[in-house]
Each structure stands twice: as C-alpha cells, then as structure tokens.
N, C-alpha and C positions, 0 to 999 in steps of 0.2 A: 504493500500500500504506500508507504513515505517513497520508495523509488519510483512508482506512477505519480506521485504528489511533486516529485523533485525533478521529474521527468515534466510535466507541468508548466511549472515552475520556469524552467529552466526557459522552456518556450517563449514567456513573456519580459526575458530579461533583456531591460534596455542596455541599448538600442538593439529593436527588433532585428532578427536575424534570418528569418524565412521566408521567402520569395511569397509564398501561399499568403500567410500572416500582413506581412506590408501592405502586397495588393487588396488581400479584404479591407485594410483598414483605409489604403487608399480611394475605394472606391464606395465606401460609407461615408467619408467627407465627402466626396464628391455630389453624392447620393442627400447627406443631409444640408451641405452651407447654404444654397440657395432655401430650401426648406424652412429653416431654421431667419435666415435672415429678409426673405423676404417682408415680411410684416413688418420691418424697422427700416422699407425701400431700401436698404443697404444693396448694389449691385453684387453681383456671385461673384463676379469678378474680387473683389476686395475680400469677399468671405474665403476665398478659395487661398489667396495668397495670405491672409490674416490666421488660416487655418496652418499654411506651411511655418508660419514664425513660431505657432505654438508646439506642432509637434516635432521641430526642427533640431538640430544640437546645438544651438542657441538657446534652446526653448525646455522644452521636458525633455527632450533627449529619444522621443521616442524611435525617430528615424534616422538615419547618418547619411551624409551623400556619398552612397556605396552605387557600385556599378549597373543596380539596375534598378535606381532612381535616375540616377545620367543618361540611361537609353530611352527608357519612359518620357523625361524631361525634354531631349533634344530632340525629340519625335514630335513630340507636340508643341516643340516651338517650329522644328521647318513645317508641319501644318499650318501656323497658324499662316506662314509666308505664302507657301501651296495655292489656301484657300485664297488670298489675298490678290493670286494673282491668275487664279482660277476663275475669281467675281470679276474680275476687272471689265468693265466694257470697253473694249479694245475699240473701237467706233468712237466711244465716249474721251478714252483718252489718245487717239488721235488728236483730234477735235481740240482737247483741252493741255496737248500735249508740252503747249510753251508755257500754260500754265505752269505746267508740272516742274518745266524749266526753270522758272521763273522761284515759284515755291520751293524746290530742290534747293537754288542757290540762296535763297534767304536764310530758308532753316538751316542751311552748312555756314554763312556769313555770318551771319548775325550773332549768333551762341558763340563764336569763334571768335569774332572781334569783341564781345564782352567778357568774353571768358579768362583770353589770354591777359591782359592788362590785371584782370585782377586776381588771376593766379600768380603773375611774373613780379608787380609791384606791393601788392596789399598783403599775400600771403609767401613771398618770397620764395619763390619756385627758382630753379635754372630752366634756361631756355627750351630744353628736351621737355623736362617737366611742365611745363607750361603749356605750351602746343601741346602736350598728348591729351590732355585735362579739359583745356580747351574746345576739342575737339569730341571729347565726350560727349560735351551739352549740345552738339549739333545731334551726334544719333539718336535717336529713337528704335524702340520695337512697335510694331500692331497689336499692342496686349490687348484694346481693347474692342480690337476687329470685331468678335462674336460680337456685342453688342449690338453694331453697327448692323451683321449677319441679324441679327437676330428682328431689328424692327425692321426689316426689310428696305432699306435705305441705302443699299452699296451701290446701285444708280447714280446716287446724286453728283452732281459734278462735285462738289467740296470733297466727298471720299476718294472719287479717281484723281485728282490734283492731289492729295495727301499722299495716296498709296505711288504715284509716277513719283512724285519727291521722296519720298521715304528709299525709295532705292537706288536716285540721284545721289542724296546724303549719305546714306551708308557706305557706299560704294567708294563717293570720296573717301568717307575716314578711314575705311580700311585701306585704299592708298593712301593716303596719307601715313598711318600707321606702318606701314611696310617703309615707305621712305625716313622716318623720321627712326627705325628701327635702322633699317640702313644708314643714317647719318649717324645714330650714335654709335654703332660700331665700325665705322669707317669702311663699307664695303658700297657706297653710294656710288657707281662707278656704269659705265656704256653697260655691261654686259648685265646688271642689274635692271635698267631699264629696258635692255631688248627682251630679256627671259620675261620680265612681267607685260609687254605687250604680245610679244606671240603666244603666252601662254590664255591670255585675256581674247586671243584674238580667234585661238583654235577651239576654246569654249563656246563662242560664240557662233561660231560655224557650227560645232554640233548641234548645239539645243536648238539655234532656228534656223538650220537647215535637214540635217539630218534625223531628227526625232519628227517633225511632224513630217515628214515623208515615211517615215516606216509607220509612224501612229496609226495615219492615214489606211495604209494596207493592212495593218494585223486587225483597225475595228470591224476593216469590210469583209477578211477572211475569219475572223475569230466574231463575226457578229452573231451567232448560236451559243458560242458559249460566256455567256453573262458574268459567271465568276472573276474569270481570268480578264476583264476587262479591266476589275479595280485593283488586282497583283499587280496588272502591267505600268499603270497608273504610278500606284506607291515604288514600284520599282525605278520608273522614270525619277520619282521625287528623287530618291535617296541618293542613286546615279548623279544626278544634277548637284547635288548638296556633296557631296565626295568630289566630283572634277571643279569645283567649284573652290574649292578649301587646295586644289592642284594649285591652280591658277594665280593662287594666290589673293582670291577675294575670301567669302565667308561665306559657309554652308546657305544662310538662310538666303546669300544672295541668289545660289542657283535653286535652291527651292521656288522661290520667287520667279525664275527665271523658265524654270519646270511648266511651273502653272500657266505660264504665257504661249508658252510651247503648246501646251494642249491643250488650253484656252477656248480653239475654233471648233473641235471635237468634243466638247463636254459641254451640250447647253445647258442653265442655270435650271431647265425646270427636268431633264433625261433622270432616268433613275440612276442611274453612275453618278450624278452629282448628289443624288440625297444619302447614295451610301454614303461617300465621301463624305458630306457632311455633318452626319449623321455620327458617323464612328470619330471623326475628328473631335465634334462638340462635345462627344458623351464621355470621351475618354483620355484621347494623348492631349488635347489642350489644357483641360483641366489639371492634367496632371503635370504638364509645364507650370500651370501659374501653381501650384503649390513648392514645386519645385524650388520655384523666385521665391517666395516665403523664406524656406528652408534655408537660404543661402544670408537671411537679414540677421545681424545681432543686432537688437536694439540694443540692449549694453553701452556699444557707443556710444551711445549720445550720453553718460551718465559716467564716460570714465575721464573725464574732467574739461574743464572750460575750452581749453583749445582744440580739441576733439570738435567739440558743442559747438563751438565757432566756424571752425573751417567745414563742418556739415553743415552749418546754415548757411553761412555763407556761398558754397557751392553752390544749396540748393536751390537758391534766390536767382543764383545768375542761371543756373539750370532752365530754369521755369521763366526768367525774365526773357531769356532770350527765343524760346520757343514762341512767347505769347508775342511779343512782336514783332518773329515773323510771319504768327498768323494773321495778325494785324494788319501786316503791312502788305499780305497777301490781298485780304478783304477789302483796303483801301485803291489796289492795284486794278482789280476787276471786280470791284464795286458788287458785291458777293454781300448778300444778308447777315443782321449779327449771330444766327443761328448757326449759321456756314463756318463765322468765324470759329464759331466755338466747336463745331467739329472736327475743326481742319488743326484746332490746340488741342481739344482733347485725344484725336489720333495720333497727334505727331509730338505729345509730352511727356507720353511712358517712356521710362528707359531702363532696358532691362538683358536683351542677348546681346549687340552687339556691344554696350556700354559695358559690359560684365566681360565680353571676352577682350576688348582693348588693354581695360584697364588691370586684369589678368594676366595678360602678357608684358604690357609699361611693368608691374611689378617684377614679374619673373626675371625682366631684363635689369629691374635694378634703377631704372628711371623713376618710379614712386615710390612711397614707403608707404609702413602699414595706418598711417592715421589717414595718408588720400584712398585708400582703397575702404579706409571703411566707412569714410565721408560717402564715396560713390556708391557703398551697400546701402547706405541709409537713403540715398538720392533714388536709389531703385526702388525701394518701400514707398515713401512719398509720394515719387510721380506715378506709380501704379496706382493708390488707391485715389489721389485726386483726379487722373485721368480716367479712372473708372466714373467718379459723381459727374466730371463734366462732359462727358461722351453720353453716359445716358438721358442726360438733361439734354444737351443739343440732339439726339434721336428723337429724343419725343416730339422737341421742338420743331424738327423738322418733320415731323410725321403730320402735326397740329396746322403747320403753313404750308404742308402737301393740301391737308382736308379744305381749310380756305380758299386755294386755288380750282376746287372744286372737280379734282379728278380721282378722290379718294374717299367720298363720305358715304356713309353707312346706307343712305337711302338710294346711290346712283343706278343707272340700270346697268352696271357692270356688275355686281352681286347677282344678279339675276339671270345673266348670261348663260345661253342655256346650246350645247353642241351635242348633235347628232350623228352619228358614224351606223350606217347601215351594213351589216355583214353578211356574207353567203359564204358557204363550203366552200366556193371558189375563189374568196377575196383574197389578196395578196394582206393579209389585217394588220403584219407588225411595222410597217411603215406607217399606212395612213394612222396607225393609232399613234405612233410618235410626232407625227404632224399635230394630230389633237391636241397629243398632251401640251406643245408649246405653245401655240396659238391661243388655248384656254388663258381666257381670265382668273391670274392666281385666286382675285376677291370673289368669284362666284360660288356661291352657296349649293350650286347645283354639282352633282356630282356628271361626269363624261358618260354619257348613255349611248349604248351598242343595241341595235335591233338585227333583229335575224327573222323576214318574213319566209314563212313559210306556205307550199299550197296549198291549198283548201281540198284537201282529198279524206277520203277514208283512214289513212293513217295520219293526217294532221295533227292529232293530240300526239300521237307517238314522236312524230317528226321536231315537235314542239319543244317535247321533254327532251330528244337528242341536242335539238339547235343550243338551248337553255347549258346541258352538261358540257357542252365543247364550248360554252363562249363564257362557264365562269372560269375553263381555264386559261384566260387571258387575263383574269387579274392576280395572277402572278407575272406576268408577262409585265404591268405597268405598274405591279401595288407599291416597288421600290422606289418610283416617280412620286409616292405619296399624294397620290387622285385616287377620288371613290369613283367607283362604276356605277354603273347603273343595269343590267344587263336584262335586256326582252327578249322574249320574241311574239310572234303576230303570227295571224292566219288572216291569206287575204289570195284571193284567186289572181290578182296581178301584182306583183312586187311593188313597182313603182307608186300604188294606189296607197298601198302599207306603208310604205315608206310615209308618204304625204299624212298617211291620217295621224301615222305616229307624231309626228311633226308634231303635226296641232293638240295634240293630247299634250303633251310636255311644254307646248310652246317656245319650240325649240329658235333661235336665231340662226345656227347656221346648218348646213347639212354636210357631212364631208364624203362622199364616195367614191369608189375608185372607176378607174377609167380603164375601160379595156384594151388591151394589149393585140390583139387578133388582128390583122388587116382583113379590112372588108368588114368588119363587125360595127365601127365606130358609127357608120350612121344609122345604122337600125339603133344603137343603145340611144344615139341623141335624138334622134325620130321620135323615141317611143317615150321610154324610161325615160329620159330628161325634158322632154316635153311633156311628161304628162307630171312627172312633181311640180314644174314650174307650171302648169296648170291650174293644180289645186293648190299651189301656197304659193306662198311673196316670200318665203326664206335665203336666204344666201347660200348659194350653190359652190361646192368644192367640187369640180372633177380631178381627181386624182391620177395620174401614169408615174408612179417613184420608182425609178430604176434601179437606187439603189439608198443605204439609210442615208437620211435629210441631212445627219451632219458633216458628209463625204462631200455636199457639193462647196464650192468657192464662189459664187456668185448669184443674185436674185435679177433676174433679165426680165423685166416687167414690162409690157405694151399695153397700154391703153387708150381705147376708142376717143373719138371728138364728141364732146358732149359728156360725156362720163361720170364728169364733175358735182351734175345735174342732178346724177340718179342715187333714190334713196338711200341707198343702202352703201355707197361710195365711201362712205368717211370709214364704215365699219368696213370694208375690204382693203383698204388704205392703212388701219390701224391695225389687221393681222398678218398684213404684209411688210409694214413697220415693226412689228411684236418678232416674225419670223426674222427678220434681217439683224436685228441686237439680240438674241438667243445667241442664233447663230455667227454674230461676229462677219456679216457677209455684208460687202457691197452690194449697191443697186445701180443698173445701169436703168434706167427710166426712159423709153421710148413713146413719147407723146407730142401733142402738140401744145404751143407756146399756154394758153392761156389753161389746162389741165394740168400743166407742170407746176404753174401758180398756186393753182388749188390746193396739189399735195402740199406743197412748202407752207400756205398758211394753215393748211392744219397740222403738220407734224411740230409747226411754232405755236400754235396753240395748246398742244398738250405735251410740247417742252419734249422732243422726242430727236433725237442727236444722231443722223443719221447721214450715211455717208454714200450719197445719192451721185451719180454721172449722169446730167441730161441728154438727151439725142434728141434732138427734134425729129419727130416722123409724123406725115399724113399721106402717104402714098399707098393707100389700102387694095387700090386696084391690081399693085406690084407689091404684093404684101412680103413677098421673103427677101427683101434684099434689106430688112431691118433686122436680117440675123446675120450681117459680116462681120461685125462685132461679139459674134456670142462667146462666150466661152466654153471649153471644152467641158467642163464639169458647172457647166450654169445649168439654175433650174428656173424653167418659162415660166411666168406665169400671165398668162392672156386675161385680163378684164371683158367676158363678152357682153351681150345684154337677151333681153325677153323683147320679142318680137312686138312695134308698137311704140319700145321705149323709144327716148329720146337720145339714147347714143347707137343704138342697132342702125345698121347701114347693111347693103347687098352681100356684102364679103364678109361678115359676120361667120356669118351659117353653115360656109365651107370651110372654115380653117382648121377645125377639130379634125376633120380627114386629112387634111392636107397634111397638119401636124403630125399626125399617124404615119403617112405615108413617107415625108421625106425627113421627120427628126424622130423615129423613132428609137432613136437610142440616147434621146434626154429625158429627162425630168420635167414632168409637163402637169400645169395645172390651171384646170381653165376654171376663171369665176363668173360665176350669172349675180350680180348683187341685187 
C-alpha cells in the first residue's frame, strides 16, 4: 500500500514530469480560462498567459520549460503566423500594399528612433547594446490575431496593413540582428552579405514558386483523399519555418510566408481551413500563449528600484512608440479611431520575435541579465494590454460595420437562402464547394440539397435511396462547418420539382450543374432551364467545373448591355465578388463602358477590394473573339438573361452550345439573375 501511495506521490512531484500529466493539465487551463474568466470580460487571451505565470517556475513551479512544452509552444506560435497569413486577403493587400509599406517602416522607425536615445543616453547602454534594444520595440508578435479571427474582422483593411507590416518589421530586425551580431564580432564583411542574400533569395524562389506549383497538382490529384490535405499543409508550415531559420530570417517569418504560398488554394470558408483553424485555436495556440506566461518572473519588478526603473522605462518607450506609429499610420490615410486602435492593438504585443532577439543579444554577451528581464516583463504587459485593446477595437469595428449597414441583425442577408439540386448523375462535390463559398456566412439558413425523384410505383423506395446517398454528403462538407438541409421530392418532371422546391424554402438562388455531353446542352436549356425560369424569378447557377474551384487562376466575366438594369444584378455581382476574394483570383470584366460603372459603384458601396481588369466588349454578333484574353485555367462566367428582359439580345440563347462546343475544356458558369 505506502509503495502504491509513494508510487503516487511520486507522480505529482513538482515540477510535473509526465508527458500524459502536463498535457491533461495543459488542456484543463485551456478548457477552463476562458470559462472561468469570461464573466469578468477578461479576454482568454490574458487568462491563458496569466495562467502560464502561475503554473510557471517562476510561479508554483508546476511546469519547467522542458522539451515538450518548446514543441507545443513553437507550434502554436508558427500557427498563429500560418493563420495570419492564410487570412490574409491577398486582393486586399495588394491594394493596400504601400500601406503596409508605409506602416512597416513607421513601426520599424519610430520604436527605433525613440528607443535608441534613451537606451544609449538615459540608461547608459554601449552602442551594440543600444541598437539591439532599440530594435526590440519595433517587433511585434500576432498574439492577439485569434481575436481579430474570432469577430470575424480579418477583412478589414486596418488588419491587412498590420499583418503586411508586421512582417516588413520583423524581417528588418532580424536583419538587423544578424548585422549588428556580425558587427560585434567582426565578421561584417562581402561574403557575409552575399551568403544572407542568396540564401534570402533561394527561399524565396521556393515558397513562391515552387510550392504553389506542386500545391496546385497534389490538391487536384490527392482531391479524394481529404486527410492528407491538412498533413501536406502542416508539412509545408514547418518546411517553411526550418528553411527559413537557413536563410537566416526566423521560423515565424517562413511560417508567414507558408501561408501566402497556399493562401490561393485554401479558401476562408473550404473545410481545410476550418480544420486548420479549428485544431490551431483549440490547441497549439493556446498552448503558445501559456507558454509566454511560463517564461515571465514577475519577481523582477520587486528585486529593486533599478530593475523597476529600466522595466518601466523600457516599457513606456515600448508602447510609446508603437502607438505613434499607429497614429501616424491613421493620420497618413485618414483611417477611423477604431482602425487606429486595431492597427496598436495588433502591432503592440511582443512576444516571439522580441524573446528570441533579445535571447541571443544575451547569449552573445551584448545585454545582461536586468535588460533581459526588463524585456520579460515588457512581454507580460504588452500581451495583456494588447489583448483589452484588440478586443475593444473588434467590437468597435464590428459596431461601425453594423452602422454602415451591411451587417445588422435584420438584413436580408440572414435570410439568404441556396439551392443545389442533385441527381445520381450530378458531378455534387464541386458544385457543393461552389455553394459552400458563395453562401452568406450570416445566413440563418442552412445549404439545402434536393434530389427529385419520378413519380413511379417505386417512388417512396426511390425517395428513401435519394435521402441515404445524399446525407452522405455531409461529411463531405460538415468540416466546412454548414448545416444541410437534405430533400428529396417526387414530381413527374425534375425541373417542375426543382421550381416548386424553390418556393417552398424561398430559396434566392439555385445552383445546378451543367451538362457535359455534346449535343445534350440544348435540350437541358430548352427544357429544364426554361421551364424553372418559368415558374420562379430565382437566380440561376448553371454549372460545367472541370475541375475543384480553387485550381483555377482567374474569374473571366462577360456581361450583357443593359445588365445593370436587371433585378437581380447587384446579387450576381456580389457572388461573383464573394467568389473572387475567397478565392484570391483576378477579374478580367468584359462589358460595356456604362455596366463597368455599375459594378464599380457597387462593389464601392459595400466596401469590396477587388482586383478587377476592364475590356471593353459589345460585339455580341462576333461573340468569341472576347476570349483572346482568357486564361488557360480561367473560369467563365456569362451573365445571361430570361427572355423579354431588358438585357436579353438575339445571341443570348446560342452561347450555352456554342460554349459546349468550342471551350469545352473550361470552367463554365452561366447566370440567369
């Protein structure tokens, strides 16, 4: 009995010893901080790192930073860079791109020019030590990214200008850091600076050129096996974060740099990204910011006045100089004060890269132990203030989205209702991916799949078969995190079922596929497509996906004269806009002058960043010579109309065959709005 008692025993003696033990204990903070602190609005974020000071060896001692707190940790800080650069709307920061320039060089300037004066003069630094320190107050981490993740706000311009700077300024300090390591050991010299650019320069060539070329082919040949989608994923991370730490930068910058890579390939709403995000949120990030915890002595501030002093002090200019570059960012392009304070509270934690500078400045003998523990203290601080004012500017911006009126609770985007009609025959796991991105995240309605069936003697039987094969499609999408809806119907002509379904749901749009068959295409649009546009005014999807939606490189849109006119225009315009920032794809836009107008004031109307190529085209009678431009991997998409309207013209009504017959081997999607 006392050897089972001592045996026990033994198990709980600090600091914990057992890989099994840790992780339970890691993932019941996990499991309770938010829990526990929610009701006191305390962000998780701070409970989580508030939680690592306590059971820290600073703290009770429960945990030590042994070798597999470090993998844990450094996993879910290159996540957090991953996701960071996985959200990023690459459209957006195009677009916003000199922002980021612009941002990049304040947040590196500014912390630097107030930093160094009052390291070098007021606390009496040597020059090495001065600059390294300096330089600290310009990096930043994304500790408080999920946040941002979390109210759904990684859109806005203020995040893409932070997230393009944030890896402007890193990127410097870690040069920087290499040269000023170089200068202090006197190896500063030509062959120094050739090794750190071709080494900079063959990185670069991999990750964006050769990863998303192989990306590209292993999603389309490995597109059956779903597993092996997010191995290859985390594999690329980690790949990146290793050649990365070659080259002479730092893990988190080729994690960062990862996620850009495979950025075009993983749209925000695909089930590959909800795993990813999903596993990232629940587990390796959380388990970074306790990590950060772990590493704080508060002690310091408590082992005497000059300790006390040069941690505040630090910490003053730390926080001084972030806020007025975000300041002087919001003043630059006249940016909301809500922005501003997004753009401070993402870019004023500091936490990996400040931690591993100032890590190595020590090893090297450049700082001593009261700057490194100033800097541990500066890491506590700016996490848990960056956590209050990140969450306050989310909401705020969440609050001056719903004012601008494209996000309140009553709109009829809640309401939004898609129809995908299915047959044994359907090609279904495209058009359902198409669905799934097109969908209004805020719709209340779940994605409804019909399957009509005919009106025969075995119809109930038939019913019950359609029903068993189509709920197992939601495993197919359930990782997307969309409800289904799944029917089926009996009706002696498909297309009549189709329609009545429609109106039972009061569905907005219909999505169906398009047949592949030559010679088939006008009996389907004869029949079957004239007769739903018959009985309902819904917005028509014809479907031809050749291959999955996020293989192609480009949105090749033609739309009729008149267009502009018709009902249902604005809402074929805003899922053709929805599809093109998913997917990170250009738009070549094929129209005429005053429909080109149209789109532009509406995608400025509801604030939509899109990276549009006009061509002017009205030569409908010579309609294919507006394809010498297409691209080899573009996917069409034709605006037609319903006979009667006011953008339907002669040539309308043959192009669906025409399209069959001589681009059969695109991606083709024609809309009826």
């Amino acid at each position: 009995m006392d050897f089972v008692i001592n045996q026990f025993a033994h198990q709980f003696q600090l600091p914990l010893q057992s890989p099994v033990l840790i992780f339970s204990l890691i993932l019941f903070i996990i499991l309770l901080a938010p829990i526990l602190l929610s009701p006191l609005r305390v962000p998780s974020i701070v409970g989580l790192i508030m939680a690592g000071i306590l059971i820290g060896p600073h703290g009770l001692n429960v945990l030590e930073q042994s070798l597999f707190v470090d993998v844990f940790s450094t996993i879910g800080l290159l996540y957090i860079m991953f996701l960071a650069g996985l959200d990023l709307n690459l459209i957006e920061f195009k677009a916003n791109r000199n922002k980021s320039y612009v941002f990049g060089a304040f947040t590196f300037l500014i912390p630097l020019s107030l930093g160094f004066p009052v390291c070098y003069y007021l606390l009496d630094m040597d020059v090495y030590a001065s600059f390294l320190v300096a330089s600290i107050f310009a990096t930043h981490t994304l500790v408080t990214y999920p946040t941002v993740s979390k109210y759904g706000i990684t859109k806005d311009p203020s995040v893409a200008i932070t997230v393009g700077g944030t890896i402007l300024t890193d990127t410097a300090v870690l040069i920087a850091l290499a040269v000023i390591l170089g200068s202090h050991s006197g190896s500063l010299d030509s062959a120094f600076w050739l090794r750190l650019v071709v080494s900079i320069a063959l990185f670069s060539v991999f990750l964006f050129v050769v990863v998303p070329r192989f990306a590209r082919w292993f999603f389309q040949k490995m597109e059956d096996h779903r597993h092996a989608h997010y191995i290859f994923v985390l594999a690329v991370m980690f790949l990146a974060a290793f050649l990365a730490d070659i080259a002479s930068l730092e893990g988190i910058i080729g994690a960062f740099a990862a996620g850009l890579a495979l950025n075009k390939f993983i749209p925000s709403s695909s089930a590959l990204m909800n795993r990813i995000e999903f596993i990232g949120n629940s587990l390796f990030i959380p388990f970074f910011l306790i990590s950060v915890g772990m590493i704080v002595d508060v002690r310091v501030l408590f082992s005497g006045f000059t300790s006390l002093m040069i941690a505040l002090a630090l910490t003053l200019v730390a926080f001084a100089g972030k806020y007025v570059a975000a300041h002087a960012t919001q003043l630059v392009f006249r940016m909301s004060g809500s922005q501003r304070l997004m753009i401070f509270g993402l870019s004023s934690a500091h936490a990996a890269a400040t931690l591993a500078v100032i890590k190595v400045g020590h090893n090297f003998g450049i700082v001593d132990d009261s700057i490194l523990n100033a800097v541990v203290v500066i890491v506590l601080v700016s996490c848990v203030i960056a956590s209050f004012v990140t969450e306050h500017a989310a909401r705020q911006l969440g609050f001056d989205t719903d004012k601008n009126g494209r996000k309140t609770a009553s709109t009829e985007l809640e309401m939004e209702q898609i129809l995908v009609p299915i047959s044994s025959t359907t090609p279904v796991v495209n058009l359902l991916h198409l669905a799934i991105l097109i969908k209004e995240r805020q719709s209340i309605h779940p994605l409804a799949i019909v399957n009509v069936v005919p009106n025969t003697d075995e119809a109930e039987e038939q019913v019950a078969l359609a029903k068993k094969a189509m709920s197992e499609l939601s495993a197919e999408i359930s990782g997307a995190d969309v409800d289904l809806n799944v029917m089926a119907t009996i009706d002696h002509n498909p297309a009549v079922g189709i329609a009545r379904t429609a109106r039972e749901i009061a569905a907005d749009i219909i999505i169906m596929n398009w047949s592949q068959k030559t010679g088939v295409m006008r009996k389907i649009i004869n029949n079957s497509v004239d007769s739903i546009l018959y009985h309902t005014n819904k917005t028509l999807f014809m479907c031809n996906l050749q291959f999955p939606i996020s293989n192609h490189t480009g949105v090749f849109v033609i739309l009729p004269q008149f267009s502009e006119f018709e009902t249902g225009f604005n809402l074929s315009i805003e899922k053709i806009a929805r599809l093109s920032i998913e997917l990170s794809l250009p738009i070549t836009l094929n129209c005429n002058v005053n429909t080109y107008n149209a789109v532009q004031k509406f995608t400025k109307a509801q604030e939509l960043t899109l990276d549009i190529k006009f061509r002017e085209f009205t030569a409908w009678e010579d309609f294919f010579i507006v394809f010498r431009k297409l691209g080899e991997k573009d996917l069409i998409i034709l605006m037609s109309a319903r006979k009667g309207n006011i953008s339907h013209n002669i040539y309308i009504d043959q192009l669906p065959e025409k399209l069959e017959r001589h681009l059969n081997n695109f991606s083709k999607i024609l809309i009826y709005p």
